[in-house]
N, C-alpha and C positions, 0 to 999 in steps of 0.2 A: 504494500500500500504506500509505502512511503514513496514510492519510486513516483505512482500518480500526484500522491500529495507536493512533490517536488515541481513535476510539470504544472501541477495547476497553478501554485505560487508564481513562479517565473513566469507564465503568463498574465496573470494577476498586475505584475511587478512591471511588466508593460504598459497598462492604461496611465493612460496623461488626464486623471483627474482629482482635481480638488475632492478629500474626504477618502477619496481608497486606501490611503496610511490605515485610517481608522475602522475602514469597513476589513480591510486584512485581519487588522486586530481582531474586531468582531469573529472572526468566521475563525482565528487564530484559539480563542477562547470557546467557542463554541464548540459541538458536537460534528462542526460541517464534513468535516475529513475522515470520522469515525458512524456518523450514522448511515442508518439503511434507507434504500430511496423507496421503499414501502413496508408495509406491513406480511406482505406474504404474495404478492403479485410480479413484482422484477427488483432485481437490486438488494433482497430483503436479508441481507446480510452486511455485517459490518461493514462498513465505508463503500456501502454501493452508492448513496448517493454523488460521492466524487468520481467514483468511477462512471455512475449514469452523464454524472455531466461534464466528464470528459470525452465519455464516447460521444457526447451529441456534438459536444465541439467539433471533431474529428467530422463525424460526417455532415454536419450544417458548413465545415469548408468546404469541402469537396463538392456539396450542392452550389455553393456559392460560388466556384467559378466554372461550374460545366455549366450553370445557367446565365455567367458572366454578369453576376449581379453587382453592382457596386455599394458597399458595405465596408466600412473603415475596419480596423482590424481591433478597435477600440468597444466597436457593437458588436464583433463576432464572442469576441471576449465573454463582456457582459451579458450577454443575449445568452451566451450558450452553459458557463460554470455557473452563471447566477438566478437562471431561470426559475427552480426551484429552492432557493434560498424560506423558501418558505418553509421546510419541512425541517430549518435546523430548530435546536429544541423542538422536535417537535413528538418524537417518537422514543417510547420508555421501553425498558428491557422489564418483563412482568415474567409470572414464572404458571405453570400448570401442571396438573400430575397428567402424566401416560406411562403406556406400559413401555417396556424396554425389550429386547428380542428373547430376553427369558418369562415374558406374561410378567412381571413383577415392577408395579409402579413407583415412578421415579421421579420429581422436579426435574420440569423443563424449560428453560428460558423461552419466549417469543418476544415477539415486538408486539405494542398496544402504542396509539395515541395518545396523548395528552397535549390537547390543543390549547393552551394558553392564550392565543391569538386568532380567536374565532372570525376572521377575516375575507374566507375564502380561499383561494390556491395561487392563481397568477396575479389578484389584485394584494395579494396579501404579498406576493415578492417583489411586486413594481414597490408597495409599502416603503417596507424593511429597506431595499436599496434606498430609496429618497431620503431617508432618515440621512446618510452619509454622501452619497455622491448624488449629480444631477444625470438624470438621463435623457437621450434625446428622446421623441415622439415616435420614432422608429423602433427604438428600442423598450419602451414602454409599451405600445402596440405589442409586439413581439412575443412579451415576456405575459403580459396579459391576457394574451392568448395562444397559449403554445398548447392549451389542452382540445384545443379542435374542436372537436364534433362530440367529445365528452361531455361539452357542456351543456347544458338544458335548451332544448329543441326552442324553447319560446329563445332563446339568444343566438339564433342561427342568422338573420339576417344582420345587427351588427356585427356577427361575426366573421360574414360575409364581405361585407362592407369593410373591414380590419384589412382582410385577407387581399382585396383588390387595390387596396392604398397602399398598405404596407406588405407587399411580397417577401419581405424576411418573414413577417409573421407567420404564413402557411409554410416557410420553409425551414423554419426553428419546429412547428408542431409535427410535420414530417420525420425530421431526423429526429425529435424526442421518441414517435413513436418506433423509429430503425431502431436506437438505441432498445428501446424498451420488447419489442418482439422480434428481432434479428436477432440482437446478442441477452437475451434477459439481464441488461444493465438497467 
């Protein structure tokens, strides 16, 4: 894991803005590096959320220039390790009995929620980022809607409407979902 945690820093270390001293810190103190990017669906082990969102980095480039998008390398950044920034603190290690391969039950750890910040998903990460740095409208877009067609069917035309303005935005929910059912990052 560290090897991820290395790349994502030094990418990190690259944005030219006002407050990401402070948002490093943040994510330096937090669970970012060490928590699961769900409960039991993809990622849901230790430090898959860095690893989910370093995979989407990886393939949100790659979509970005076979579709010769132009995207500063400051919003591929942002857009892609911070998209989900919402899930840090956000998931407990809770324990359950089951049986073990001799029929004989045993404490099991899983992961369980504890949402502190009842905010939503992608509006809760645009959030959390503006606490510390500013983001552009592309990248807000983006980040706001990387969960697609997840979202509640009454929110499909401005999501539509997202998607047609901001083409990072469909193409960040894309590679989250590559990451997410291609590699279960």
């Amino acid at each position: 894991m560290s090897e991820i945690k290395d790349k994502i820093k030094e990418l990190l270390n690259k944005v030219n803005r006002t407050g990401m001293k402070e948002l490093m810190e943040f994510l330096e103190k937090s669970d970012y590096y060490e928590a699961p990017a769900s409960t039991k669906y993809h990622g849901a082990y230790k430090s898959g959320l860095a690893e989910h969102s370093y995979k989407v980095y990886e393939i949100l480039k790659e979509k970005i220039e076979s579709h010769k998008l132009e995207v500063s390398e400051d919003t591929l950044i942002i857009s892609t390790l911070l998209h989900d920034i919402c899930k840090v603190n956000f998931y407990k290690v809770d324990y359950r009995n089951v049986k073990n391969a001799k029929g004989e039950w045993e404490k099991a750890p899983y992961y369980t929620i504890e949402d502190t910040i009842p905010y939503g998903h992608g509006e809760k990460s645009v959030m959390m980022l503006t606490e510390y740095i500013k983001l552009t409208n592309e990248e807000k877009y983006a980040i706001r809607w990387h969960m697609g067609f997840s979202e509640p069917k009454e929110l499909y035309v401005p999501l539509g409407q997202a998607f047609k303005k901001y083409p990072l935005a469909l193409l960040l929910h894309e590679a989250d979902l590559e990451a997410t059912y291609f590699y279960n990052i």
